[in-house]
VEXBA-172192 format. One record per residue (C-alpha): residue number from 1; residue in one letter; x negated, y, z. Coordinates in steps of 0.02 Angstrom, whole numbers. Each point is the difference from the previous one (the first is absolute). Layout:
<pts>
<pt k="NUM" r="a" x="X" y="Y" z="Z"/>
...
</pts>
This chain:
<pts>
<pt k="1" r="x" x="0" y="0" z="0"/>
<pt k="2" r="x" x="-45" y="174" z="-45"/>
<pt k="3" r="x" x="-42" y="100" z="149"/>
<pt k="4" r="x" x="113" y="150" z="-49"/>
<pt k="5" r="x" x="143" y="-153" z="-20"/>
<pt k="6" r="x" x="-50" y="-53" z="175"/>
<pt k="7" r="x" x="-6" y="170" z="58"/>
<pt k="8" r="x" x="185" y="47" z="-46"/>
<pt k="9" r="x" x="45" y="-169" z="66"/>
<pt k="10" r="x" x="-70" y="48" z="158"/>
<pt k="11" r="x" x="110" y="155" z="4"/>
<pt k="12" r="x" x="136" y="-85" z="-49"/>
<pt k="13" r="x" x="0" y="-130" z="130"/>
<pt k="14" r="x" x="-60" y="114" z="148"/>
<pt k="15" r="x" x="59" y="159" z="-29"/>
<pt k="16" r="x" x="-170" y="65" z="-37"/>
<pt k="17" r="x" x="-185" y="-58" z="-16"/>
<pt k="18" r="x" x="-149" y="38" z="114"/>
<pt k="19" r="x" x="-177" y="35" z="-66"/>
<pt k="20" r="x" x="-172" y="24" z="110"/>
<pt k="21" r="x" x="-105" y="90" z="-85"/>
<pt k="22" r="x" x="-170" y="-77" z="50"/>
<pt k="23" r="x" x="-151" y="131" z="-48"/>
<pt k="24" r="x" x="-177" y="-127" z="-11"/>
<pt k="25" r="x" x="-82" y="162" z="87"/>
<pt k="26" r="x" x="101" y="-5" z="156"/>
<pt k="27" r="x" x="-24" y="-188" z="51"/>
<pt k="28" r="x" x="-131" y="-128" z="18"/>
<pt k="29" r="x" x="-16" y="-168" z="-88"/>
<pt k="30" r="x" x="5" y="-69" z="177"/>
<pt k="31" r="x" x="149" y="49" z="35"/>
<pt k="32" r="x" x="90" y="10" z="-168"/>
<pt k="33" r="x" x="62" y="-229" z="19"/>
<pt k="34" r="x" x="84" y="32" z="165"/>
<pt k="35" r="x" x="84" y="170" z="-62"/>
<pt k="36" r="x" x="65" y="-53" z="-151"/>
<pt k="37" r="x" x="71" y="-170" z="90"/>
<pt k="38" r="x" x="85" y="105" z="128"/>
<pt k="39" r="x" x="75" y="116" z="-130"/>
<pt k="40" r="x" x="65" y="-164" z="-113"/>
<pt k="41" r="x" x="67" y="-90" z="161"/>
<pt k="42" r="x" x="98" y="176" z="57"/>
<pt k="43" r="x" x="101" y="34" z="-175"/>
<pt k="44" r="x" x="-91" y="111" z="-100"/>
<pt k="45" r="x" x="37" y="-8" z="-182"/>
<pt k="46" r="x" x="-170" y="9" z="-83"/>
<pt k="47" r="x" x="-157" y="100" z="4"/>
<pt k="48" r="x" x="-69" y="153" z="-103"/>
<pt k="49" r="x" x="-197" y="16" z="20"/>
<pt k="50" r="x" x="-89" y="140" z="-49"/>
<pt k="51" r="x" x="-6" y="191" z="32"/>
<pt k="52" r="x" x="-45" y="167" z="-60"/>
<pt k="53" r="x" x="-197" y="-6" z="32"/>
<pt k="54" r="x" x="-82" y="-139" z="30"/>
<pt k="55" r="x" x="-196" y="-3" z="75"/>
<pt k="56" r="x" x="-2" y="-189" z="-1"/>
<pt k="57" r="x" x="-57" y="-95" z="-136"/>
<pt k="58" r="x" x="98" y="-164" z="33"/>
<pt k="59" r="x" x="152" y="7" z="-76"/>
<pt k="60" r="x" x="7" y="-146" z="-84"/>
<pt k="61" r="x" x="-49" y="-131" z="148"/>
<pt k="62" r="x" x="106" y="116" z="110"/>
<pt k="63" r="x" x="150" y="-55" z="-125"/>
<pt k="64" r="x" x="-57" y="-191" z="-13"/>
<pt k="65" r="x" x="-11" y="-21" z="201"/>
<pt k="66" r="x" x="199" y="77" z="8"/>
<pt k="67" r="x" x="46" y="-112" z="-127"/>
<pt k="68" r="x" x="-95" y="-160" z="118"/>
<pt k="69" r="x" x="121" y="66" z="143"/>
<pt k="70" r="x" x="166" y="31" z="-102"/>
<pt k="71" r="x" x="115" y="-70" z="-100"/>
<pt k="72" r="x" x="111" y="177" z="-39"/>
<pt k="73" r="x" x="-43" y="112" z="-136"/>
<pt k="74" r="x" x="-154" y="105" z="20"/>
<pt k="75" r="x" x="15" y="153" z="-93"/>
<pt k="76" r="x" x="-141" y="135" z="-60"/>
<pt k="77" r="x" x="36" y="184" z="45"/>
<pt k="78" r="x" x="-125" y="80" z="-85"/>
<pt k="79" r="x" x="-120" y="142" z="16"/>
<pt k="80" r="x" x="-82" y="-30" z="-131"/>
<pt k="81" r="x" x="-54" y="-86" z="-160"/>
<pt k="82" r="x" x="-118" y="-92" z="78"/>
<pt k="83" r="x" x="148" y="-82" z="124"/>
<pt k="84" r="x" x="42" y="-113" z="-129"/>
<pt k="85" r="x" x="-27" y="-215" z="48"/>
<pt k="86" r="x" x="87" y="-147" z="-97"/>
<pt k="87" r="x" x="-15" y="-53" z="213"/>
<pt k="88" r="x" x="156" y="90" z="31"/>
<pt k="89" r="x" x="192" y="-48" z="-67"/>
<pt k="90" r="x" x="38" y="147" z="-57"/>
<pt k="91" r="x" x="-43" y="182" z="-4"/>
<pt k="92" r="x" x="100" y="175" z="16"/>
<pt k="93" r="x" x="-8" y="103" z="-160"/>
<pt k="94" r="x" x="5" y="163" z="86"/>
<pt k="95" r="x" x="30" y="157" z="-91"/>
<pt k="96" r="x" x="6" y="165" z="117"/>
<pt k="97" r="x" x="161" y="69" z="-67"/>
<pt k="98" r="x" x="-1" y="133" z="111"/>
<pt k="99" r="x" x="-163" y="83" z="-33"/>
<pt k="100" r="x" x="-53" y="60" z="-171"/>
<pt k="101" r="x" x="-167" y="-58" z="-46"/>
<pt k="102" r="x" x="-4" y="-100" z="-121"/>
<pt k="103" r="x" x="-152" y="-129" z="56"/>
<pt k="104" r="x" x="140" y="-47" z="104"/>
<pt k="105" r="x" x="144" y="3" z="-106"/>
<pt k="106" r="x" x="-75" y="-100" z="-153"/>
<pt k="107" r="x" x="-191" y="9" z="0"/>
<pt k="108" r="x" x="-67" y="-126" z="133"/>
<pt k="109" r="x" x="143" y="-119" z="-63"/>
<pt k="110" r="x" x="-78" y="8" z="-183"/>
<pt k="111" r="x" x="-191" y="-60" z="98"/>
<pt k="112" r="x" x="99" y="-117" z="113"/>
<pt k="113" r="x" x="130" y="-108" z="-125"/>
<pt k="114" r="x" x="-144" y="-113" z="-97"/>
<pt k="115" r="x" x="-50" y="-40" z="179"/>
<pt k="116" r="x" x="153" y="-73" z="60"/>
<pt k="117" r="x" x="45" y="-73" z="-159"/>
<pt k="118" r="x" x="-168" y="-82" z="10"/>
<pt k="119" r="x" x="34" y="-48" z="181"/>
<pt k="120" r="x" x="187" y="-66" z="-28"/>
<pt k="121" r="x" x="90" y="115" z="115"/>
<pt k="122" r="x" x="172" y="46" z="-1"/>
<pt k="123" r="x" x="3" y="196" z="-8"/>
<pt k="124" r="x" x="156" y="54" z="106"/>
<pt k="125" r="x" x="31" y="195" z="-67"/>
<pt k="126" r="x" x="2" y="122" z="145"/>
<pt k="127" r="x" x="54" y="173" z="-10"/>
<pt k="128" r="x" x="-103" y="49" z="155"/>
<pt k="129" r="x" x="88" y="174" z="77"/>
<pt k="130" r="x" x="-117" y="95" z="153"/>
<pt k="131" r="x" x="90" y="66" z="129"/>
<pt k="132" r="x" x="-66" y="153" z="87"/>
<pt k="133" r="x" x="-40" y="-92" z="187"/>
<pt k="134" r="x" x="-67" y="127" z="109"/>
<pt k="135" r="x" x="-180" y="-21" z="-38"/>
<pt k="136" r="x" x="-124" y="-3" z="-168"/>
<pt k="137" r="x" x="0" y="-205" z="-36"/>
<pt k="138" r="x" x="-118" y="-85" z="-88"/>
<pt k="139" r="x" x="93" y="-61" z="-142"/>
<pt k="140" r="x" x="42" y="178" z="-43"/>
<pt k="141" r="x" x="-190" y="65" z="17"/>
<pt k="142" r="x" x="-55" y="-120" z="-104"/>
<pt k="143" r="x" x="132" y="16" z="-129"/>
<pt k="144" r="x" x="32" y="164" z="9"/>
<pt k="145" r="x" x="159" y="2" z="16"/>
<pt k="146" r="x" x="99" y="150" z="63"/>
<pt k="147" r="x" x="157" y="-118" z="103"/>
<pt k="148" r="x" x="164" y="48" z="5"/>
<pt k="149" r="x" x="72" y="110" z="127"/>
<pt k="150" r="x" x="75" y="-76" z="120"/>
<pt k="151" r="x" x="137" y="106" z="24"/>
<pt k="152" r="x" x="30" y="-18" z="-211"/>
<pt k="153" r="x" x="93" y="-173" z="3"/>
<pt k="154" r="x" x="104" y="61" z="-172"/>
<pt k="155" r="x" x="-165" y="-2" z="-80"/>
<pt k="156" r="x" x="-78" y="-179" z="67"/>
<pt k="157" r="x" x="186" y="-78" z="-66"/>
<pt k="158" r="x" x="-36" y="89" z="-156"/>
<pt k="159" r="x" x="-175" y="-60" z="-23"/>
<pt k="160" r="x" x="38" y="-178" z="69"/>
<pt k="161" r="x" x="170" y="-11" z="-126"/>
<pt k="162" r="x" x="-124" y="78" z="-149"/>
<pt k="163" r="x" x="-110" y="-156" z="28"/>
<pt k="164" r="x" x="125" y="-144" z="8"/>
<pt k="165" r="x" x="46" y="69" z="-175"/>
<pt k="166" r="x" x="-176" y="-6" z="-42"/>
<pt k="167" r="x" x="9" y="-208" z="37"/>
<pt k="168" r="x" x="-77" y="36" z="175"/>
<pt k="169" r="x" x="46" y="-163" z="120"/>
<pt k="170" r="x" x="-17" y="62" z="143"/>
<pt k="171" r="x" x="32" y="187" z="79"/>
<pt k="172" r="x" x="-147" y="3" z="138"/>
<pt k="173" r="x" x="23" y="158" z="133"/>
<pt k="174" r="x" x="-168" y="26" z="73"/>
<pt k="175" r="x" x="-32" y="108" z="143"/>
<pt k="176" r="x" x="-187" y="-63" z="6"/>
<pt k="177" r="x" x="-114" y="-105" z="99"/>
<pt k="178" r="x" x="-25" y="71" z="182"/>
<pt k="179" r="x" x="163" y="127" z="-30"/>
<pt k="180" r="x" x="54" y="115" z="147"/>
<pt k="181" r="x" x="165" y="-8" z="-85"/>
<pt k="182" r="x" x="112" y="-132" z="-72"/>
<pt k="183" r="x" x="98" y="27" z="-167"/>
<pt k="184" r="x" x="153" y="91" z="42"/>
<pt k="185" r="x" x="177" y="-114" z="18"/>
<pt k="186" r="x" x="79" y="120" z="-88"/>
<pt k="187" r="x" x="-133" y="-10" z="-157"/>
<pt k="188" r="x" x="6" y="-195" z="5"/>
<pt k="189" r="x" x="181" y="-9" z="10"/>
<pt k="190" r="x" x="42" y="133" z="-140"/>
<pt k="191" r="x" x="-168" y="-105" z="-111"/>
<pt k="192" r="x" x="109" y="-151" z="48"/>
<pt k="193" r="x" x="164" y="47" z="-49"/>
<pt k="194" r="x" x="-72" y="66" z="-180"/>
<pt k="195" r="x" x="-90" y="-133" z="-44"/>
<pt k="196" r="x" x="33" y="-187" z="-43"/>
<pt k="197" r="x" x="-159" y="-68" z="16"/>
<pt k="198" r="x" x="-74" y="-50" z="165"/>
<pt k="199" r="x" x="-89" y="142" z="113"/>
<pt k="200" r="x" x="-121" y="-46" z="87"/>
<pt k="201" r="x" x="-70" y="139" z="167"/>
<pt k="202" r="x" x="-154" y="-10" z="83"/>
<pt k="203" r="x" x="-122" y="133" z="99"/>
<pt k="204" r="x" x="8" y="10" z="188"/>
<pt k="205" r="x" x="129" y="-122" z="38"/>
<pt k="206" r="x" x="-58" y="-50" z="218"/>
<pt k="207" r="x" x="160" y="-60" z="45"/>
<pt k="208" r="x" x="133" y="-125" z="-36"/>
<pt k="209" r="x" x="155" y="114" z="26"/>
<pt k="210" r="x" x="-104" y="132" z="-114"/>
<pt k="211" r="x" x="-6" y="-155" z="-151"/>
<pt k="212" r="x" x="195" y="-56" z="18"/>
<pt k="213" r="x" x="42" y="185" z="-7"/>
<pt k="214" r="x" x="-90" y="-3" z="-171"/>
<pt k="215" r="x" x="100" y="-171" z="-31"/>
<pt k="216" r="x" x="171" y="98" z="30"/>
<pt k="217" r="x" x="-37" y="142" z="-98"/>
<pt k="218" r="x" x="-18" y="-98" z="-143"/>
<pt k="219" r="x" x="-189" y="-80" z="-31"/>
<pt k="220" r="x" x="-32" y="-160" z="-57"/>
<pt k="221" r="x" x="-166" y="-33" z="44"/>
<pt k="222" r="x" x="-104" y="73" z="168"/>
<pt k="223" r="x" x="-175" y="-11" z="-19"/>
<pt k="224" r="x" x="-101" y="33" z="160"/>
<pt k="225" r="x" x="-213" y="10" z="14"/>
<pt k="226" r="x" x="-69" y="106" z="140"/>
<pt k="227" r="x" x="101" y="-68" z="145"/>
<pt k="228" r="x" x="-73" y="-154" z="-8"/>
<pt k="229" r="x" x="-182" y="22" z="-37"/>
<pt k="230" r="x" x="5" y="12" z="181"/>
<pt k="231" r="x" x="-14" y="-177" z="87"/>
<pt k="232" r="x" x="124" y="57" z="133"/>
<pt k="233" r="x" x="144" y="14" z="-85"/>
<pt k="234" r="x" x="-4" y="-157" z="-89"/>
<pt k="235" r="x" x="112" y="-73" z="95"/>
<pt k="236" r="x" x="153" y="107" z="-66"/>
<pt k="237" r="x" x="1" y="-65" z="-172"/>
<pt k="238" r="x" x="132" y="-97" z="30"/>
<pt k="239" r="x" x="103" y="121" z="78"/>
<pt k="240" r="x" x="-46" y="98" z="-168"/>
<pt k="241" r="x" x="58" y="-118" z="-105"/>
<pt k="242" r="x" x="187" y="-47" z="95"/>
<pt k="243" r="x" x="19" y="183" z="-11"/>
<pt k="244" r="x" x="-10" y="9" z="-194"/>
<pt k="245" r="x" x="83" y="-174" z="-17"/>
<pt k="246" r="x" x="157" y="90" z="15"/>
<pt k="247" r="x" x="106" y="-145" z="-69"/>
<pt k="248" r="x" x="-95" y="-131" z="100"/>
<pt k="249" r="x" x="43" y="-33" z="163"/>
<pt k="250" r="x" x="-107" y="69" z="120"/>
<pt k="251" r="x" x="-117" y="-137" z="86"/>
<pt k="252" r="x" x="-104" y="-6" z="149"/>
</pts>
């Protein structure tokens, strides 16, 4: 099966579909088997691996020992050309919708497609939208990208309804990696309501209530990263994923 098929089976059976977005920066290889076990055994839907800058240069094992620990999809979200692996099941085609250079709209995709055709991934399109979170994020340094306001929902549910008609996939709200500031409910619910393709929101998500708010408001898939690159929270992964299982009953 496809992993966008198994992703839209996923929301379709649970309500909506949980992502951890696992940067190979942020954790060791040491600790990497027992994390990903955990996050398999607690619900979570699959696993995106990558981020906006990346100072390691061990992508590709980092990819083939997730894969030795899972068995659900593990899926590049790239920084970069050079985050392409034919170790991963599939990869995010992202195209920054929101901003307006063009590297980011068309150009890295042009360096990037003989790669994954080469490597046998299934591209998933991606109209990625930046939310203005409170702080300067990486993704929007490095792309430079000028994110939406976030008091300018009318103009995310404009962006995010201009690329479903461009044969974007997915709708992904980003508020950014380490965000003071969550995507507003009001700009994921509006997104939701003019869209009919999946939207996905991710970018300082800490709490479970804060992720089935998202859920209610509309969002199909809750990606979370930050929270639990620290060791101590581990342990609410689960609680993570019962909240965004809204059509599951909750278990213990």
């Amino acid at each position: 099966m496809k992993v966008h098929e198994h992703l839209l089976n996923t929301i379709s059976s649970k309500g909506a579909a949980y992502l951890i977005l696992v940067d190979p920066d942020r954790i060791t290889f040491e600790k990497l088997p027992h994390f990903i076990k955990h996050c398999e055994k607690s619900g979570v839907d699959g696993f995106l691996i990558g981020g906006s800058l990346m100072m390691s240069n061990h992508f590709e094992d980092f990819l083939r020992k997730v894969k030795e620990y899972t068995s659900i999809p593990t899926i590049i979200f790239p920084g970069g050309v050079n985050q392409v692996s034919r170790e991963a099941d599939a990869i995010l085609y992202l195209s920054v919708v929101s901003g307006r250079n063009p590297e980011h709209l068309i150009g890295k995709h042009v360096l990037a497609a003989p790669f994954i055709k080469q490597a046998n991934l299934e591209p998933i399109s991606t109209g990625y939208v930046l939310i203005e979170s409170g702080t300067v994020t990486t993704v929007q340094y490095v792309s430079g990208s000028q994110p939406i306001p976030r008091s300018k929902s009318e103009i995310a549910a404009a962006t995010a309804l201009a690329a479903e008609y461009l044969g974007m996939k997915f709708i992904y709200l980003e508020a950014g990696s380490g965000a003071q500031k969550t995507v507003p409910d009001e700009m994921v619910k509006l997104v939701s309501n003019y869209c009919s393709v999946p939207v996905i929101v991710g970018g300082g998500i800490r709490t479970a209530e804060e992720a089935a708010t998202k859920v209610k408001c509309g969002a199909k898939i809750i990606v979370t990263g930050n929270h639990f690159e620290d060791e101590n929270n581990w342990d609410q992964v689960k609680e993570f994923a019962n909240a965004i299982h809204s059509k599951v009953p909750v278990t213990v």
